[in-house]
N, C-alpha and C positions, 0 to 999 in steps of 0.2 A: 504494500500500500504506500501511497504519496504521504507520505507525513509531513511536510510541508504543507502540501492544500489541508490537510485536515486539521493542522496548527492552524491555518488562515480559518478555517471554516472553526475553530474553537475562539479564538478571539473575536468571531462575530457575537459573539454571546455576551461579554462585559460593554462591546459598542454599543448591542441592540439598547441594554439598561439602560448604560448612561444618556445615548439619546431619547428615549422615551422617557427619561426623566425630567430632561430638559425639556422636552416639548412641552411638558405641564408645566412646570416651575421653570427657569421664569418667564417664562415668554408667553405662555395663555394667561400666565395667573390660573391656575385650575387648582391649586394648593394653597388650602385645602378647597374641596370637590365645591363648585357650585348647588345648594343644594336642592332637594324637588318642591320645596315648601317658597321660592321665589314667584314673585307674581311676573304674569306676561312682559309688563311694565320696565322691571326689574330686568328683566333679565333681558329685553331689548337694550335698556340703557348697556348692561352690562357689556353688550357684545358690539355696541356702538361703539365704546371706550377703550376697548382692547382691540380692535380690529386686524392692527397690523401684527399686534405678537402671536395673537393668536393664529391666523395665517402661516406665521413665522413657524411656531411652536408646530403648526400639524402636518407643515414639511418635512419638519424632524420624524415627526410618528410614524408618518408613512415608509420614512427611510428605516427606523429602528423594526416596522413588522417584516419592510424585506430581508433587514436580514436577518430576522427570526430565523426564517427558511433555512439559510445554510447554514447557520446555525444548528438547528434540527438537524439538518443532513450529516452535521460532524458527530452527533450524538448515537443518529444512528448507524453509522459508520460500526462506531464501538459497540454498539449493540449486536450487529451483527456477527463481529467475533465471539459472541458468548452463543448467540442461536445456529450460525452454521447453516446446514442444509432448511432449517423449517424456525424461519425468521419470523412467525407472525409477529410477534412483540416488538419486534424492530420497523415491521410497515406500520402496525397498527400507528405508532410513534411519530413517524413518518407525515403521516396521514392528519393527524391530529392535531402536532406539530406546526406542519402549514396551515392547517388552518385558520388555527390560531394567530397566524399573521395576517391572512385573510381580514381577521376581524378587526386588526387592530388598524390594517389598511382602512377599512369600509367606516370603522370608528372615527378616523382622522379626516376621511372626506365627508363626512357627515357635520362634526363640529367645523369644518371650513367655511362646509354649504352655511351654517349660520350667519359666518361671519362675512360669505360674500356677496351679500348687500344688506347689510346694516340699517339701511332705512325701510324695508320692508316692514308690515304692519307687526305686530306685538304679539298677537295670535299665532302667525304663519313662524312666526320664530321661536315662538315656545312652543308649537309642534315639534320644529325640528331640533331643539333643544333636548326634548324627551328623546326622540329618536339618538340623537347622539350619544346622553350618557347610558341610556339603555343598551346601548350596543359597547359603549367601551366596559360597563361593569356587571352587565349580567350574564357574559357567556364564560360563568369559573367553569364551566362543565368542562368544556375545549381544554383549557388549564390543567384543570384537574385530573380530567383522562392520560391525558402528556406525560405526568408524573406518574401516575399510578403503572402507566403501559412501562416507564424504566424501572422501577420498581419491582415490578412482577418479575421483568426481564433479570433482572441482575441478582434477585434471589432464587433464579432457573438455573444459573450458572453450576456448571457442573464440572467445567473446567479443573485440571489437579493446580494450578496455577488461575485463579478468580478475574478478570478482569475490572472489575469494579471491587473493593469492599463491602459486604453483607450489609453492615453499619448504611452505606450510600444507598439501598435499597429500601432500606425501614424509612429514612431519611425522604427520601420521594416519597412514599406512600403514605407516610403524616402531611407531608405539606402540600400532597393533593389534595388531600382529604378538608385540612381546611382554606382550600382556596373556594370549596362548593357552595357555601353563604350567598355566594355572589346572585347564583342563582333566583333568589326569594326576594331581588329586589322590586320587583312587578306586584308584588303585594303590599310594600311601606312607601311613605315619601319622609318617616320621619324614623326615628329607633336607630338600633345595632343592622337593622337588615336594610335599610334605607340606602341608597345611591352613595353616601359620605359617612355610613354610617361605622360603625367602631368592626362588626361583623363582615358586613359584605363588600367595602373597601378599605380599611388601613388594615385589618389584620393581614389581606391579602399583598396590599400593597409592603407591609413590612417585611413578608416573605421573599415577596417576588427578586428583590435587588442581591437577598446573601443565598436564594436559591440559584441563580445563575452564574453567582462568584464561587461558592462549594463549585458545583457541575464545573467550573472553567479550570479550576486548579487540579480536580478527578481526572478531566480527561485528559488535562497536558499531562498529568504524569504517566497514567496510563498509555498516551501515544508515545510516549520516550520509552518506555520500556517495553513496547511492542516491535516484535523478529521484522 
């Protein structure tokens, strides 16, 4: 294998963070989450006043979901050395994976659309308000599956030499588990399960940035000591 591309394609993973972190902070202002309990009004001004960061900021997301993707691709790279001839858990991964860049794409062009005419009426913008963070925060499922598919994978290993640690498998499959909250946010505008709320975004968001930094330092060691 190219361990080279696959160093490239692991360092997509600390980029993907850091830019998606930036696209919120500071440049949307989206930290912390705008929340569901904003009137039309409100939140028309809001998006009047930020116009260009936010622009600015959903350029970056867009870039950080692409490179989710290879990013994904270098994970399952390593996945595949543990499954060999009968890889489900590495396509599953795969699959899930990109998608999840899918959304974070589709999430970024949606907050844009907000912001790309700003004098639009106050209604037609807090529709597309709802649609935007409903999309950046209610699909943990996609997340969550991601984690749980390496997890699964990396405690199949049967390898006499493990390619991952046991430890990094348990490891994914807690912090799949609770990225799921995200889910139940189509039932609150206010609480722990709410768009901003302590449950179905910062516990996720606290995870999301040392879940990618663990994965980046697992797999560079793991590609350096790979024949």
């Amino acid at each position: 294998m190219n361990k080279r591309a696959q160093l490239i394609g692991t360092w997509a993973g600390p980029v993907t963070i850091i830019m998606f972190g930036l696209s919120f902070w500071p440049f949307a202002g989206f930290l912390p989450p705008l929340p569901a309990t904003m009137t039309p009004t409100e939140v028309a001004a809001y998006y009047q006043e930020h116009t260009t960061g936010i622009r600015f900021g959903m350029i970056l997301m867009m870039f950080a979901g692409t490179l989710n993707c290879v990013w994904v691709g270098a994970i399952s790279t390593q996945l595949r050395r543990i499954e060999k001839e009968n890889p489900m858990w590495t396509y599953a991964q795969l699959a899930v994976g990109c998608a999840g860049g899918v959304i974070i794409i589709v999430g970024a062009m949606l907050m844009t659309a907000v912001a790309f005419r700003p004098d639009r009426g106050p209604e037609l913008t807090y529709l597309l308000f709802d649609l935007a963070w409903l999309m950046v925060v209610m699909p943990g499922t996609p997340a969550a599956l991601q984690n749980l598919t390496i997890g699964f994978c990396i405690l199949s290993d049967t390898n006499i030499k493990p390619v991952f640690p046991r430890w990094l498998g348990f490891f994914n499959i807690w912090t799949g588990l609770l990225f799921m909250p995200g889910a139940l946010v189509t039932f609150f505008k206010t609480g722990p399960f709410a768009w901003d709320g302590l449950l179905a975004f910062w516990l996720p968001a606290v995870l999301f940035g040392p879940w990618f930094f663990v994965m980046f330092f697992m797999m560079r060691k793991t590609i350096a000591q790979q024949l």
